[in-house]
C-alpha positions, -999 to 999 in steps of 0.1 A, spaced: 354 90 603 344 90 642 329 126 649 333 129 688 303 150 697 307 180 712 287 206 732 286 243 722 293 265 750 260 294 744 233 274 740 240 237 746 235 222 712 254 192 700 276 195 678 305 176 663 340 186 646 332 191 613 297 207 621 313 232 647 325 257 632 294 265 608 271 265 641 290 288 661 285 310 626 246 307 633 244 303 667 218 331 677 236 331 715 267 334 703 261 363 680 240 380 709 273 375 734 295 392 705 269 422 702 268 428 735 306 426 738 312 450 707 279 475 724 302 474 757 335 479 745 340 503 715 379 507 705 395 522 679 423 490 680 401 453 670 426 427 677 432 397 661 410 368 677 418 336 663 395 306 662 414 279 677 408 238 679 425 220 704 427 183 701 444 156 724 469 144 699 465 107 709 431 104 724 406 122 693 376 118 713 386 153 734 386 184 721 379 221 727 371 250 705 387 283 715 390 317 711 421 332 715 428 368 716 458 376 691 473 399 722 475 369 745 509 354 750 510 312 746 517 313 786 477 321 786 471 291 768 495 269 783 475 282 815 444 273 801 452 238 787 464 227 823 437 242 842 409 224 812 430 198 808 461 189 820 474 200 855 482 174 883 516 180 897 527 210 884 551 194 858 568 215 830 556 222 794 561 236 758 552 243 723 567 233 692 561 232 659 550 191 654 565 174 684 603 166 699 632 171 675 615 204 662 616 240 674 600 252 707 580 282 711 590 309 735 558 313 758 566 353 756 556 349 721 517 362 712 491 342 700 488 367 664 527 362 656 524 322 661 493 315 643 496 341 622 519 321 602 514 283 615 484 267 611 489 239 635 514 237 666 516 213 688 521 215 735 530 194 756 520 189 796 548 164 819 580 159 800 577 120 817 542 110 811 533 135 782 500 144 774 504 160 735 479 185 722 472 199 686 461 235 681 451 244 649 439 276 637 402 274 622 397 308 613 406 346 625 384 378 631 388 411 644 369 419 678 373 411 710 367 375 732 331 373 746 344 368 781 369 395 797 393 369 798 420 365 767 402 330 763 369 323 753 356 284 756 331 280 724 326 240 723 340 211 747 338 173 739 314 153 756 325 131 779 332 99 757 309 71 767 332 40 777 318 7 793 334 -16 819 359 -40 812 338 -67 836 304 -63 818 302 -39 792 281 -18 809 285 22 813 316 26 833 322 58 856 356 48 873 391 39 859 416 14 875 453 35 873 468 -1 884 453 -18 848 461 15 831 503 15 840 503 -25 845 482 -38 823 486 -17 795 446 -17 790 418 13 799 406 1 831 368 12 833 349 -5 861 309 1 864 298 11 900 291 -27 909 324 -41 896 350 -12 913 336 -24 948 356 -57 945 379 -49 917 412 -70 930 435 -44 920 445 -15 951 489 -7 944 476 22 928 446 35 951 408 32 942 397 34 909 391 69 899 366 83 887 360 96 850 365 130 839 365 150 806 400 149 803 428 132 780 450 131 814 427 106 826 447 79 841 478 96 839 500 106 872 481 126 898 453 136 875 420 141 893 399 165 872 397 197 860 394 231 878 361 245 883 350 270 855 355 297 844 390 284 833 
């Protein structure tokens, strides 16, 4: 099994799927953030905060581990996937339970009462040219996020390493023409997007951590924080 390498969030070690979650256990800046949050911010009330994986359903190599705060409504996280992830041309969304034909989620509905009692759900970004995502819940603790926001970005993907289609070598840019036409990943290295023949679609563009990559008006993600 591929394990997609990954980049935790507090102290910039690499990590990969199956190693994440026992690392963000250990991780000394982690723990310190979540000390410093709990010194901060007594309450009577701990919330749910539920440790949540994200996945690009047909492209493995992204992914992003969350944490959610149980009080949060899935309109957060829809929010948060398309700023990450996803938005382009402000195109509707949803979540269901595994895909089309099965029950959507209202986006009133809290993070706690969802995952609570489903373990995986699925969202989906542009109802034409759909980007799928899995979120499965890893785990669950009381407490708060260690940002003020409902969200709290633990581990992103790295930027999967992809070579160009004329030479093999490292590729930065992506030809949207080869992608829609072609049917193929159009990756170019800096020498072969200068005279690359194809233009019906613009200039290549260039590579960014996302699974919308290629996809409609997809340019990159927002700055952080998200």
């Amino acid at each position: 099994m591929r394990r997609y390498p990954g980049l935790c969030q507090y102290c910039g070690a690499e990590v990969t799927r199956p190693t994440a979650a026992a690392h963000l256990r250990a991780c000394r800046e982690r723990k310190a953030a979540l000390k410093g949050k709990t010194s901060r911010r007594q309450s009577v009330y701990e919330p749910d905060v539920y440790y949540i994986r994200a996945e690009a359903t047909y492209w493995p190599e992204f992914w992003l581990d969350l944490e959610v705060s149980g009080v949060a409504p899935l309109q957060d996280l829809d929010d948060y996937l398309r700023a990450i992830w996803l938005e382009c041309c402000g195109h509707m969304s949803a979540f269901t339970l595994g895909g089309w034909g099965t029950p959507q989620l209202a986006k009133e509905a809290f993070v706690a009462d969802v995952f609570r009692h489903k373990a995986k759900i699925m969202h989906v970004y542009d109802f034409g040219t759909e980007s799928w995502t899995t979120l499965k819940r890893i785990s669950v603790r009381k407490g708060q996020t260690t940002t003020r926001r409902p969200i709290s970005l633990m581990v992103r993907n790295r930027l999967p390493e992809v070579v160009c289609l004329e030479c093999g070598a490292p590729a930065g840019w992506l030809c949207v023409e080869c992608v829609i036409e072609e049917d193929r990943m159009g990756f170019l290295c800096a020498k072969h997007r200068k005279n690359h023949p194809h233009d019906n679609y613009g200039a290549p563009l260039k590579v960014v951590n996302s699974p919308r990559l290629g996809l409609c008006g997809y340019t990159g993600p927002a700055k952080p924080p998200y």
